[in-house]
TORKOL-4160 file (C-alpha; in steps of 0.2 Angstrom, whole numbers, padded with zeros to 4 digits, m for minus):
267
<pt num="1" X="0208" Y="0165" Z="m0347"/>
<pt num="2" X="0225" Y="0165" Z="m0339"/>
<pt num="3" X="0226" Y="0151" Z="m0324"/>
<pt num="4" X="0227" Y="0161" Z="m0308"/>
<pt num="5" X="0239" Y="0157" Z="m0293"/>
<pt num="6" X="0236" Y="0150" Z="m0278"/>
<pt num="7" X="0243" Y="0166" Z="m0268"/>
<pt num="8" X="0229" Y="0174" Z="m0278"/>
<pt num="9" X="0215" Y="0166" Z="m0277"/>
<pt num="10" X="0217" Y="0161" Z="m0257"/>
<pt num="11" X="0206" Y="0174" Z="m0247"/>
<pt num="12" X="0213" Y="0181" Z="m0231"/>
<pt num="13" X="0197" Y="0185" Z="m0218"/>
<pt num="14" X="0188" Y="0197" Z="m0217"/>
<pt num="15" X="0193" Y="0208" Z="m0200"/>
<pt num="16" X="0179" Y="0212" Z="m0187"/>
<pt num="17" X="0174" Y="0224" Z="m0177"/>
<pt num="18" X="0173" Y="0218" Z="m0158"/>
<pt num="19" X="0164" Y="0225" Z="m0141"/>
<pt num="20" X="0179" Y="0227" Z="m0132"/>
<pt num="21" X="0169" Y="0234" Z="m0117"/>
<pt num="22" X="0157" Y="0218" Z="m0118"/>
<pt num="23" X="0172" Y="0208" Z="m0121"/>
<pt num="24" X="0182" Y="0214" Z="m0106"/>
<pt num="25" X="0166" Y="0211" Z="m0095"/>
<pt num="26" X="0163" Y="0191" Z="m0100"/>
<pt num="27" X="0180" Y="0191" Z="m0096"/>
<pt num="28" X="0178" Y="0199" Z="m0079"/>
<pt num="29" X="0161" Y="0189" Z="m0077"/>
<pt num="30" X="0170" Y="0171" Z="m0081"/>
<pt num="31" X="0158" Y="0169" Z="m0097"/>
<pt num="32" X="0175" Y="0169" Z="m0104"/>
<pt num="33" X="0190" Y="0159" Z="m0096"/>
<pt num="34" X="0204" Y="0161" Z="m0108"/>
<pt num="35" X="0207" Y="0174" Z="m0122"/>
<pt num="36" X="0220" Y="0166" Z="m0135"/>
<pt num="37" X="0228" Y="0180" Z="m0146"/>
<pt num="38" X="0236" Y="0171" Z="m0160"/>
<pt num="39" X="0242" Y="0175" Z="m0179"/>
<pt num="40" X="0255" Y="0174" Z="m0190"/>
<pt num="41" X="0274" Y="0181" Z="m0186"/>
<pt num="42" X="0275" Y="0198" Z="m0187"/>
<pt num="43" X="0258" Y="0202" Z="m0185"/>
<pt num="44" X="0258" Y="0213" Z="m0168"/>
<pt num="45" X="0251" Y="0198" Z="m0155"/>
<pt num="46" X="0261" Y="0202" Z="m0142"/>
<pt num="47" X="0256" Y="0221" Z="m0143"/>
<pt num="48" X="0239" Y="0217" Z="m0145"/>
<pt num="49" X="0238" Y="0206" Z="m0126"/>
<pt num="50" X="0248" Y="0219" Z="m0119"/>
<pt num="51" X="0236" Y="0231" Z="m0124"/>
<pt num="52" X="0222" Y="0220" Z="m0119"/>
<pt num="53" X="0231" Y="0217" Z="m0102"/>
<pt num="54" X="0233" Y="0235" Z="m0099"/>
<pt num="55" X="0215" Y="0239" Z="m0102"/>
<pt num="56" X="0208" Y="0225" Z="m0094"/>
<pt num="57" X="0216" Y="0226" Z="m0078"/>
<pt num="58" X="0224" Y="0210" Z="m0068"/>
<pt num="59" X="0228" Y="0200" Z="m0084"/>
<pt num="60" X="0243" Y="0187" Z="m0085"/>
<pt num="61" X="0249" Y="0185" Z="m0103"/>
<pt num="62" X="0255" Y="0163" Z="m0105"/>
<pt num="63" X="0267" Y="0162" Z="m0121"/>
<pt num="64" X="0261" Y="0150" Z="m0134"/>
<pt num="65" X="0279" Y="0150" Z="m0145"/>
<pt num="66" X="0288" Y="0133" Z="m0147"/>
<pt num="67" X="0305" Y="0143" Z="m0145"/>
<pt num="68" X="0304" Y="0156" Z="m0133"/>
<pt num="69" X="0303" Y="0145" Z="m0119"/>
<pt num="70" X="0324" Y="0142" Z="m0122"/>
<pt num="71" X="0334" Y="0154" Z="m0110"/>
<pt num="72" X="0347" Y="0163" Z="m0122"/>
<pt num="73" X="0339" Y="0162" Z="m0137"/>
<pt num="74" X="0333" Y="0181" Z="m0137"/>
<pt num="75" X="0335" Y="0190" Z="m0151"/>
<pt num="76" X="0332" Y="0177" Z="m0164"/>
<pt num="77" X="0314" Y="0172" Z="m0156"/>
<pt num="78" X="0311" Y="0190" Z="m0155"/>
<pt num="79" X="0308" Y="0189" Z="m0135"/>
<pt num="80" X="0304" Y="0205" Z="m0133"/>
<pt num="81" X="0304" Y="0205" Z="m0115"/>
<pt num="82" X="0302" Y="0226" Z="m0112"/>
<pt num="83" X="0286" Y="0226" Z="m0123"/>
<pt num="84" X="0276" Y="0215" Z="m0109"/>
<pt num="85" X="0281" Y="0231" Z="m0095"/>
<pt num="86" X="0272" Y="0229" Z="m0079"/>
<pt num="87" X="0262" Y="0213" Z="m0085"/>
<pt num="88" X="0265" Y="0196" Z="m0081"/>
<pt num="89" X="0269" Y="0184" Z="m0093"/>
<pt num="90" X="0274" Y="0166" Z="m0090"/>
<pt num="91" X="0281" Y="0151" Z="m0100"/>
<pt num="92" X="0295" Y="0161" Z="m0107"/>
<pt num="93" X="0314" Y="0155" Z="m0104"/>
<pt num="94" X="0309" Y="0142" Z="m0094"/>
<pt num="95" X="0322" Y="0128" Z="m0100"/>
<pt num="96" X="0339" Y="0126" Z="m0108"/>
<pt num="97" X="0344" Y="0127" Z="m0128"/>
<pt num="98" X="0344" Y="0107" Z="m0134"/>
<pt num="99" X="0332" Y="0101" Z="m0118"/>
<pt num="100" X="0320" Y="0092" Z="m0125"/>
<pt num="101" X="0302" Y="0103" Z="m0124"/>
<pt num="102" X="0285" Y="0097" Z="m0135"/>
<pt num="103" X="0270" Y="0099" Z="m0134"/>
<pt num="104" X="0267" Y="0087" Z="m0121"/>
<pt num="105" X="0276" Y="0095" Z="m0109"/>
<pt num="106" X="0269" Y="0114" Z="m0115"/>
<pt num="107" X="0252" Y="0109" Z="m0111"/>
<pt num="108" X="0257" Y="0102" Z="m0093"/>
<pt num="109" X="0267" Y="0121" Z="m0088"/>
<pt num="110" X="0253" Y="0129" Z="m0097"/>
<pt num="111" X="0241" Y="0122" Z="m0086"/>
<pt num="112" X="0251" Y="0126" Z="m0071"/>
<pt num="113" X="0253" Y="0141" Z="m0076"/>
<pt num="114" X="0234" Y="0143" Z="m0077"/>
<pt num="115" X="0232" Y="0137" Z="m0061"/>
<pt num="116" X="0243" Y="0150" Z="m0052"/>
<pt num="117" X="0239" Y="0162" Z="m0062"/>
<pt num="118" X="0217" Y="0158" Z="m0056"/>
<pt num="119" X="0222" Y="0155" Z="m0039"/>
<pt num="120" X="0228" Y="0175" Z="m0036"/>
<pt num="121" X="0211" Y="0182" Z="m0046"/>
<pt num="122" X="0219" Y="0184" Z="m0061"/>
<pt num="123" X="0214" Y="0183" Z="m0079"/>
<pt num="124" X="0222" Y="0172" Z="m0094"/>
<pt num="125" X="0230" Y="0179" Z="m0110"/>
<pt num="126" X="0237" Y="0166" Z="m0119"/>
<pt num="127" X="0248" Y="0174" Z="m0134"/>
<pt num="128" X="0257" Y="0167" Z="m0150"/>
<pt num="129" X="0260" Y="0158" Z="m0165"/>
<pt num="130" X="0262" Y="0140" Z="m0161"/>
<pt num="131" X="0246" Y="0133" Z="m0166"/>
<pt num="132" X="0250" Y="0115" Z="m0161"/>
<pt num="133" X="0252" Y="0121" Z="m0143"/>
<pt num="134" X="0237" Y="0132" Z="m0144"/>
<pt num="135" X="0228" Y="0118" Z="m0151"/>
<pt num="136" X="0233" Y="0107" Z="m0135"/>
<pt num="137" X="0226" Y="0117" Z="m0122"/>
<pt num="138" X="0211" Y="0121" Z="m0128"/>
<pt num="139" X="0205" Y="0108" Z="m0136"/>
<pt num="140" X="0207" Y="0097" Z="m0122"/>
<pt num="141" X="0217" Y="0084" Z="m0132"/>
<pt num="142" X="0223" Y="0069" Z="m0119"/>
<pt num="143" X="0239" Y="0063" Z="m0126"/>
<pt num="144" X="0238" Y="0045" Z="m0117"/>
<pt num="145" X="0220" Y="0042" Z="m0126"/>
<pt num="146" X="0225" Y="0050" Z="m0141"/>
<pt num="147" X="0206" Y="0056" Z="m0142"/>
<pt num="148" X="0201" Y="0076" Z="m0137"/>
<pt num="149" X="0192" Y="0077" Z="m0123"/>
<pt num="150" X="0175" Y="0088" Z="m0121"/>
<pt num="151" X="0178" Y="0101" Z="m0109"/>
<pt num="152" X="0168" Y="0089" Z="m0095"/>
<pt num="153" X="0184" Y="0077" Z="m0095"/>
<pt num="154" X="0191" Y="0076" Z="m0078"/>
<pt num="155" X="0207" Y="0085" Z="m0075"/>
<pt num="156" X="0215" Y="0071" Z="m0070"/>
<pt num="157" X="0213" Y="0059" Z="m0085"/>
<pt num="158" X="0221" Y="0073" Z="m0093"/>
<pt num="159" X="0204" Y="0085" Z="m0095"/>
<pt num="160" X="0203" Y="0102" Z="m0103"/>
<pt num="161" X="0204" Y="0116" Z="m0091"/>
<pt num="162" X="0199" Y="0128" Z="m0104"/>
<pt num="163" X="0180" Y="0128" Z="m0104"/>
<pt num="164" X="0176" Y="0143" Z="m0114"/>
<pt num="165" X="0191" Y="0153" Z="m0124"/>
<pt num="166" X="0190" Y="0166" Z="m0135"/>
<pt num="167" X="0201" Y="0167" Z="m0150"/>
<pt num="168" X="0205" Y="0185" Z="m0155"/>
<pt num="169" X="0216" Y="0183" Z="m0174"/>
<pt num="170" X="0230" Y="0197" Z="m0178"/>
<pt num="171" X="0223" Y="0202" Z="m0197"/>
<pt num="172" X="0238" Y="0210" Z="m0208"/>
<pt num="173" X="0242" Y="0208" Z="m0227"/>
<pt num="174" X="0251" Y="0199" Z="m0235"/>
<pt num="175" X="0262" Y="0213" Z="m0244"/>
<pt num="176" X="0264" Y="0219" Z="m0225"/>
<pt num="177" X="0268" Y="0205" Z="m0217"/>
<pt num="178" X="0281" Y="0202" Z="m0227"/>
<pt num="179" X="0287" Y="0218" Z="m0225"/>
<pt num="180" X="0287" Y="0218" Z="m0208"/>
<pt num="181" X="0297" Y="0202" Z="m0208"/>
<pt num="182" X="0310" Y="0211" Z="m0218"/>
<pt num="183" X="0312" Y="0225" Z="m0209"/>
<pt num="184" X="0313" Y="0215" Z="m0194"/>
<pt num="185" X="0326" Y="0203" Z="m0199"/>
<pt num="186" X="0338" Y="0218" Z="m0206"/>
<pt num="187" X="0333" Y="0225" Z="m0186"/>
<pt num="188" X="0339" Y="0208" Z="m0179"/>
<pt num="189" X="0353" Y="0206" Z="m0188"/>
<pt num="190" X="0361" Y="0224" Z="m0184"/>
<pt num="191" X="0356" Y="0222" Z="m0165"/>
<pt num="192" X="0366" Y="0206" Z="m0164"/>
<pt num="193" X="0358" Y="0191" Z="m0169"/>
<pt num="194" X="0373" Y="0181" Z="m0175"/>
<pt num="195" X="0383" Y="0185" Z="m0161"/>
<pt num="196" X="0368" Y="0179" Z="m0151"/>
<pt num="197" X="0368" Y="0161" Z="m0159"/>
<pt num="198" X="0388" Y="0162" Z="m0159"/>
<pt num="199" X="0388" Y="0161" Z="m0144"/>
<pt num="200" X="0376" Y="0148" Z="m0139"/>
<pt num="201" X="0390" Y="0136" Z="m0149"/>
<pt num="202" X="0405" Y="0143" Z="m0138"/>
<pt num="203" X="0392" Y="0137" Z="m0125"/>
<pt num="204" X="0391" Y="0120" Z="m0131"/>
<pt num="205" X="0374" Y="0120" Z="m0138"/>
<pt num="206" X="0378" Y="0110" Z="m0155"/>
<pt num="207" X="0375" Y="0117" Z="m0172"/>
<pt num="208" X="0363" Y="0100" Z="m0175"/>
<pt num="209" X="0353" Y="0105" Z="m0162"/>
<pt num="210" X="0351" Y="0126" Z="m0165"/>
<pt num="211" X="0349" Y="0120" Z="m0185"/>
<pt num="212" X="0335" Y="0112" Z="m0178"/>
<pt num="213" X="0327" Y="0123" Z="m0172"/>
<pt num="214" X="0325" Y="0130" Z="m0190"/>
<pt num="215" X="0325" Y="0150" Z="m0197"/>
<pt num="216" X="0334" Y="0160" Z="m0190"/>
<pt num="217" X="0345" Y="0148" Z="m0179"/>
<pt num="218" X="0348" Y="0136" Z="m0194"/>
<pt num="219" X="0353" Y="0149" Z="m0207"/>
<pt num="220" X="0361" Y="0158" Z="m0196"/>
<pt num="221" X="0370" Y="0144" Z="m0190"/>
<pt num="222" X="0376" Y="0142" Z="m0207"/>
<pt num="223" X="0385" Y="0158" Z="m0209"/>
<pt num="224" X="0394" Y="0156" Z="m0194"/>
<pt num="225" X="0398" Y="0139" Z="m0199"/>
<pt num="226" X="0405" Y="0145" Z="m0216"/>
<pt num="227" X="0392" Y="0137" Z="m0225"/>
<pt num="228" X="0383" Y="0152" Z="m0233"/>
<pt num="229" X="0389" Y="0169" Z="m0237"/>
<pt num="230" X="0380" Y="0183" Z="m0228"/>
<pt num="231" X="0369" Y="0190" Z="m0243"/>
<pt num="232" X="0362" Y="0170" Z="m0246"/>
<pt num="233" X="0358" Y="0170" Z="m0226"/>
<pt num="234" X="0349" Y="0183" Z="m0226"/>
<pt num="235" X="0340" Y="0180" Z="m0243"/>
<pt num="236" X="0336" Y="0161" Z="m0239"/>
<pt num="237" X="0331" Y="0167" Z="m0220"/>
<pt num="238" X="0319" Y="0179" Z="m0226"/>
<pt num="239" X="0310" Y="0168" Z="m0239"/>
<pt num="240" X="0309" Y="0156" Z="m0224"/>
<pt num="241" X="0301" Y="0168" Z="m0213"/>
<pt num="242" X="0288" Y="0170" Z="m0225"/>
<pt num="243" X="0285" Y="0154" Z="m0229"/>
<pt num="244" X="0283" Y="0150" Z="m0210"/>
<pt num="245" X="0270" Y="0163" Z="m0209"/>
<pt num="246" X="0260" Y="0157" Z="m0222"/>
<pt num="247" X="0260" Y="0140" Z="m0217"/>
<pt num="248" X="0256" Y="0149" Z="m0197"/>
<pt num="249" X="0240" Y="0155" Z="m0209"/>
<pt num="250" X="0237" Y="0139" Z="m0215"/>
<pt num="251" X="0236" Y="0131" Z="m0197"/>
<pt num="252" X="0224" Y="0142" Z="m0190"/>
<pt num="253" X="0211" Y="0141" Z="m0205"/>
<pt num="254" X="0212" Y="0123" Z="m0202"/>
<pt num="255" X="0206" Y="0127" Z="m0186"/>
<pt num="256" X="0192" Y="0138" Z="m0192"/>
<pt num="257" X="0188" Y="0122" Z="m0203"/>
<pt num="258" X="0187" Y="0111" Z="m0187"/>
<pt num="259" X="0175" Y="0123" Z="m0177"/>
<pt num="260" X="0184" Y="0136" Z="m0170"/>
<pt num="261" X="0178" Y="0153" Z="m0169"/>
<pt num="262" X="0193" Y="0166" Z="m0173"/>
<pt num="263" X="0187" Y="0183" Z="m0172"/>
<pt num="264" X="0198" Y="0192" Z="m0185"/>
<pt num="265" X="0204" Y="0211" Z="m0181"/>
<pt num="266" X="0217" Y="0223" Z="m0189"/>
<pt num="267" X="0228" Y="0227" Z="m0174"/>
């Protein structure tokens, strides 16, 4: 029998059919105090907790993407800003290109963030693809003990303010998703992507530092730097991107492994 490959034998899960209406109430009701909407790149989160936000009523989406908080870097994190319209989204372009920005410091804005945005009787979206960060604020993990935290821990030796989230998943194919990804890098690209990161060098962000930040701002980097040739950017950059997605897969099983509860849908 011929050995099967691993992109073939791994499952993706099954999408579900949810209450929306019973959903939106908890919500409204505090039996829920933090809808998360995550997934892989490309897999429609944003519209989805735009959607969500819309319907719902007095929503606030709070990114969860390592790289959207840098002011300038735009096209290549895929920013998006006019999809959000008339909702309120924080955490977004918040600090400079080669700041330095981790997880730490996400979970301290991101519980500000929940703070304001609770004190004016408005509900939490939280929405992306950084699992690490999402990981951090809601399952209380106190970075001085190095131990999570149950959600009875004391806000101020670092406690979880996240009591009872729901964890929505953005469900697409493989086959799409990559598609997708292509489609969108080609759109990128043609809307000004490289002139985008060129332009953070004439700034004075150095090349180490936007190289770091991997994808598209390291292979991009490399074009402009003479490095690669624009077919192998674009061909290595798109094999990245799906990679990364994957691996953004990976992640959130491993969360459904730990305990967490992701409610799968087809957006």
């Amino acid at each position: 029998m011929p050995r099967q490959s691993k992109s073939i034998v791994a499952q993706l899960p099954n999408p579900e059919a949810i209450d929306y209406p019973a959903l939106f109430r908890k919500c409204r009701d505090s039996e829920i105090d933090l809808l998360v909407i995550l997934g892989p790149t490309a897999s429609g989160k944003t519209s989805l907790a735009v959607r969500f936000a819309s319907q719902m009523g007095g929503c606030e989406i709070i990114s969860a993407d390592s790289r959207q908080v840098y002011r300038g870097m735009d096209i290549g994190t895929g920013k998006d800003l006019g999809e959000y319209g008339e909702i309120p989204y924080h955490l977004i372009d918040i600090t400079d290109p080669g700041q330095p920005y981790n997880v730490f410091e996400f979970k301290k804005d991101f519980t500000a963030a929940l703070e304001d945005i609770r004190s004016r009787g408005k509900f939490p979206i939280l929405c992306g693809g950084t699992g690490l960060y999402i990981n951090a604020v809601t399952a209380g993990y106190d970075f001085r003990t190095s131990k999570p935290l149950s959600s009875e821990g004391s806000a101020g030796m670092g406690g979880n303010p996240v009591r009872n989230p729901f964890f929505i998943g953005t469900l697409v194919s493989r086959e799409l998703r990559n598609e997708r990804i292509d489609t969108r890098l080609d759109e990128r690209l043609a809307q000004g992507m490289a002139e985008e990161i060129r332009g953070l060098l004439d700034n004075g962000v150095p090349a180490s530092v936007l190289i770091g930040y991997g994808l598209e701002y390291k292979f991009v980097t490399q074009y402009i730097l003479g490095e690669l040739s624009f077919a192998e950017m674009r061909e290595r950059l798109a094999i990245a991107i799906h990679q990364f997605a994957k691996r953004q897969m990976t992640w959130f099983r491993g969360m459904e492994r730990s305990g967490v509860c992701i409610h799968w849908v087809e957006p």
